[in-house]
N, C-alpha and C positions, 0 to 999 in steps of 0.2 A: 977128737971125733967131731964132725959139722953135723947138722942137723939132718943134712938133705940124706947121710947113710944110716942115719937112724932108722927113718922111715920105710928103709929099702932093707931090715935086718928082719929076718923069718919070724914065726907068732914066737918060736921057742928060745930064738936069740933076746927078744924084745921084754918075755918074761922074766929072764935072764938080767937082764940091767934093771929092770923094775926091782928086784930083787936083790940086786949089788946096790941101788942106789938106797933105798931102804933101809938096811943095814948098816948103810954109812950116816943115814941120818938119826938111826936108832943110837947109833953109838955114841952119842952127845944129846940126849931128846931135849935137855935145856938149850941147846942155841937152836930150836926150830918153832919160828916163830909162831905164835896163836893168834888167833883174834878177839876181842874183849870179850866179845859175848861167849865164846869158848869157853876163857878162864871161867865167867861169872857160874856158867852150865857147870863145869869142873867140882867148883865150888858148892852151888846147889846141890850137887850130889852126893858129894863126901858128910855135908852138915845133915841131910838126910838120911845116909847109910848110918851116921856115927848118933843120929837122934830115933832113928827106926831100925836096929838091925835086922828085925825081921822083915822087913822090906827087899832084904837083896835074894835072888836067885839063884841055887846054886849053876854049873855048869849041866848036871846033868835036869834039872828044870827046863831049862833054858831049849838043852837038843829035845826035849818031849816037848814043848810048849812050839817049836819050828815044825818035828814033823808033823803034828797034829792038823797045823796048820796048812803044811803043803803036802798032806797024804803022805810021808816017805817017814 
């Protein structure tokens, strides 16, 4: 596939490879590179959650704590 029919693929062809590509990077998340400060962030937060567990959100925190925010 070239680039130039990328850009001519419909919004639902385009979400469509976003979503195969994803997937295919998911399926090995160790060969996709990071950037240092990433890891360091990664890091920071685990030594966080594993020194403060009451610090973390559950999921449903987290959707009340969005809609409140954006009225929904």
């Amino acid at each position: 596939m070239n680039t130039e029919s990328i850009f001519n693929l419909s919004p639902p062809e385009k979400l469509q490879l976003v979503e195969d590509l994803w997937d295919d990077l998911a399926a090995e998340p160790s060969d996709v590179p990071i950037h240092e400060w990433q890891a360091k962030e990664l890091n920071r937060r685990r030594e966080n959650l594993i020194n403060n567990p009451a610090s973390s959100l559950t999921w449903e925190d987290i959707k009340a704590k969005v809609r409140g925010h954006h009225g929904r």
